[in-house]
N, C-alpha and C positions, 0 to 999 in steps of 0.2 A: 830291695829293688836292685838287678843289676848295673852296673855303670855302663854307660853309651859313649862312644864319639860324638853321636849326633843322634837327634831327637826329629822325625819329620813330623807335621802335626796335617792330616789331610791326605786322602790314598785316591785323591782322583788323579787327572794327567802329569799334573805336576809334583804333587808328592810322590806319586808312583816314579816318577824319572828321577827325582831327586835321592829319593830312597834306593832306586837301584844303583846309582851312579857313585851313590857314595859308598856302598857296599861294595860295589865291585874294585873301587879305589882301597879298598882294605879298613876303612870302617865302619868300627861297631853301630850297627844302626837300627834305631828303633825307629817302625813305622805306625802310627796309631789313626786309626780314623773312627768313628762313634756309630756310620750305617752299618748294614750288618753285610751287607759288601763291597769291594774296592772298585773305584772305576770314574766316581764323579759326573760329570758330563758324558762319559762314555757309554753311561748304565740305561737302563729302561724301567718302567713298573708297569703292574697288570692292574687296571681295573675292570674287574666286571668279564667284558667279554671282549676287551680293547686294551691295546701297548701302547703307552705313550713313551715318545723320547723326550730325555728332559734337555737336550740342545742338540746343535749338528753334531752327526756322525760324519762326520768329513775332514781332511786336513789338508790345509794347503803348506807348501814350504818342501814337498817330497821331490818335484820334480821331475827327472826321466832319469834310466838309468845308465844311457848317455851321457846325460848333462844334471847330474845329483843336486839337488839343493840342500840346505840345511839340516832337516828333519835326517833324512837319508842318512849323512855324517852321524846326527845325535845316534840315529837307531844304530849305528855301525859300532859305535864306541860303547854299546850299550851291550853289542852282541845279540842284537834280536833279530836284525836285517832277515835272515834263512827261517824266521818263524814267522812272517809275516806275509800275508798276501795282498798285493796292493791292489783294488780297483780303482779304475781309472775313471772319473766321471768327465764325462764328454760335457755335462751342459752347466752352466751357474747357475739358473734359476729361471721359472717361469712365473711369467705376469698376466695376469688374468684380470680384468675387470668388464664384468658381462654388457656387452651392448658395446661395449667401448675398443679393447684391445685383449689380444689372446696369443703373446708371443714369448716364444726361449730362447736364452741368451746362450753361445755358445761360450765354452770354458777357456775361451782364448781371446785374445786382441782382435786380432784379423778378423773371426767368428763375429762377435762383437760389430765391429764397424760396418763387416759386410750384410747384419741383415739389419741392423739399425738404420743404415743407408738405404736399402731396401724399402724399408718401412714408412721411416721419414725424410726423403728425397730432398726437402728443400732445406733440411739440417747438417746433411752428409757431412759438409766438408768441414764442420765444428767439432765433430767425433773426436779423430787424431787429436787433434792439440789437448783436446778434455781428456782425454785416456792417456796422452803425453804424460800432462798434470799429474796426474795419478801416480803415475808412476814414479815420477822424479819426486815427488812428493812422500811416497812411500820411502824411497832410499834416502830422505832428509829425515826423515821424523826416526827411522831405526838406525841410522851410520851418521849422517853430520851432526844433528842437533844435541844428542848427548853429550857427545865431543866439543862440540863449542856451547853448550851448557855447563860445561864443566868448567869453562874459563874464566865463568864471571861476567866476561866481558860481552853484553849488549851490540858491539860494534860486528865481535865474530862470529854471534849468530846470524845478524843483519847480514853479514859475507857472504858466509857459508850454509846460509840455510834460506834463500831469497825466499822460494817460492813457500816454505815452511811459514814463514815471517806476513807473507804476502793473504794466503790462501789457508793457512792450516789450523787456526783460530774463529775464523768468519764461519758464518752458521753455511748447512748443506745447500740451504734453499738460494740464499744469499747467493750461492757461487754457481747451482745449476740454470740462476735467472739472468745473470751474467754471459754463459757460455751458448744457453739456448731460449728459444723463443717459446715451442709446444709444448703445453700444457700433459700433454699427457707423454711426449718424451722422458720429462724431466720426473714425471713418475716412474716409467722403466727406470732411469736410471738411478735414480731412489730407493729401488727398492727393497734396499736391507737396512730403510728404516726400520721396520718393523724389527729385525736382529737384533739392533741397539737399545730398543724402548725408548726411545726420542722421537717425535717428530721432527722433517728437515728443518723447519726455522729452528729448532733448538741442540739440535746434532752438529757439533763441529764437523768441519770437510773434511778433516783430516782424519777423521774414525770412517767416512765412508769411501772415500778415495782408497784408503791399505787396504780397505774391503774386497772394490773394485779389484 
């Protein structure tokens, strides 16, 4: 067997970037994965007379090419950026429950508030701060919390990671019972339970909130 710098074991998203990235850094790299094609979650299979996907095809993290987010960077260093075509999806997710509600969420904040206010009028003005949450909660749980996890010290997560500390442990349901009163709001905004394989009483907030 040849000698490798490095060994990736798995040819879906992540082995794939891992294995390109270290190849393109100069080295030797062996990519090995056991299906009979690369791709992981990006793949499909045929049964019968029907395709199923075996997770989203979608990514969030790309951004605009004005204002680049992460992924955009990764794909740049990667040299693939000029072979890739992005589409853009305009909406999050539609919620459907017959007799009840039949609404799409637009892929934006504002989108978001504006038809959920719409919808449920005497909720409106709890939207913002719960989409606030989300947010700053997101930028604790990827940028403070590791950083002051890494310190040991209990006091500097408590600092620096309040709403982390506060909201990001406690179950989904727990913190949508909190922020809202309708029953069936609190299911729109729910609704990638189902993504997780948890129900909200057993779903941390903090895995649906980065969602959001």
């Amino acid at each position: 067997m040849k000698d490798y710098d490095a060994i990736v074991i798995g040819a879906g998203n992540a082995g794939l970037s891992a294995a390109a990235t270290l190849q393109r850094g100069g080295m030797r790299t062996l990519l090995l994965e056991r299906h009979n094609i690369p791709g992981g979650c990006a793949t499909s299979f045929v049964r019968g007379d029907y395709e199923f996907e075996v997770a989203l095809h979608q990514l969030s993290g790309l951004g605009t090419e004005d204002q680049p987010a992460i992924l955009r960077h990764v794909f740049d260093s990667m040299g693939i950026s000029d072979k890739v075509d992005y589409v853009e999806e305009h909406h999050l997710y539609r919620y459907a429950v017959p007799g009840v509600i039949d609404i799409t969420l637009p892929a934006s904040v504002k989108g978001i508030i504006s038809v959920l206010s719409e919808a449920f009028p005497a909720e409106a003005d709890k939207l913002k701060p719960f989409l606030d949450l989300c947010e700053v909660l997101t930028l604790e749980a990827y940028l403070a919390y590791p950083r002051a996890k890494a310190t040991g010290d209990p006091e500097v997560i408590k600092k620096n990671c309040r709403n982390f500390v506060k909201y990001g442990l406690r179950n989904a349901k727990d913190v949508l019972d909190e922020f809202f009163d309708d029953p069936v709001l609190k299911g729109v905004l729910g609704g990638y339970w189902g993504y997780m394989g948890l129900p909200l009483k057993e779903l941390p907030f903090s895995d649906l909130g980065v969602m959001l």
